[in-house]
Residue, then its C-alpha position, 0 to 999 in steps of 0.5 A: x949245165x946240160x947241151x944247149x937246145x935251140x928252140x923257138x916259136x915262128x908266127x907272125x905277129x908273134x910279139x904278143x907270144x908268151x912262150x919264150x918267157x914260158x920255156x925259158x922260166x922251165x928251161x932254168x928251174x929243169x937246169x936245161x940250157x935252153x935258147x928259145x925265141x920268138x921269131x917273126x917271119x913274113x909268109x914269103x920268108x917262112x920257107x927260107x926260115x924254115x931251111x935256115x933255122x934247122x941248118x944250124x946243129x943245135x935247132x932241135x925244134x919250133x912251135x908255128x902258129x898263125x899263119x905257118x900252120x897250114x905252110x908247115x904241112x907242106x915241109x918236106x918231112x915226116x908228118x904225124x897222122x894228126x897233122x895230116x889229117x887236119x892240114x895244118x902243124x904246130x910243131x916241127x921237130x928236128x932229130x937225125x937232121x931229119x924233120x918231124x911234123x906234128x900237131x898237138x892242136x886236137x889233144x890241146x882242144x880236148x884236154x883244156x876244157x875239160x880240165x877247166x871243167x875239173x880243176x880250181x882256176x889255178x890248177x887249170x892254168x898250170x895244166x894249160x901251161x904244161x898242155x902249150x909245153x908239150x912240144x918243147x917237153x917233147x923235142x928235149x925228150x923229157 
């Protein structure tokens, strides 16, 4: 099997999250080795997370939401156009022990609907699950 990633998504409530089942169930139909969690953190911790989470060599990246999109903007980091201009990252990136920050929030919000518009409710579905993917796509380099 392939180098191990680690992975995860960090809110908080986070227990709803179906991304872990998401990318684990891609992770094992792609063969790649993939530990990704959902992890509950509370606002006063996030930073501390963030700190602890990519000292470890394997943490390739994490999907935030709610309530860390805005906090995450503020990590010491490279922060893409898109996330600086609306203040708020949904994915962090590690890659040569240096932080990416990232928003795919605007392209997500474009794409999905008309997507719907366009496609059968199933292709619609598949595609929104490719479009929640595309950080985890991203940081593994597929």
């Amino acid at each position: 099997m392939s180098k191990k990633f680690k992975l995860g998504v960090i809110g908080n409530p986070i227990e709803h999250s179906l991304s872990p089942f998401i990318h684990s169930r891609f992770a094992r139909q792609e063969n790649i080795n993939l530990d990704y969690q959902a992890y509950k953190v509370n606002e006063d911790g996030f930073h501390s997370f963030i700190n602890e989470f990519f000292a470890d060599s394997l943490a390739k990246g994490l999907n935030v939401t709610l309530p860390f999109k805005k906090p995450a903007a503020e990590i010491e980091g490279t922060i893409s156009d898109e996330a600086k201009q609306i203040d708020a990252v949904n994915t962090i990136s590690q890659i040569n022990n240096k932080l990416f920050l990232d928003s795919t929030d605007g392209i997500g919000f474009i794409e999905i609907p008309i997507c719907n518009i366009i496609n059968e409710r199933a292709h619609s579905i598949s595609r929104s699950v490719l479009i929640s993917s595309s950080s985890t796509i991203t940081l593994l380099g597929l």
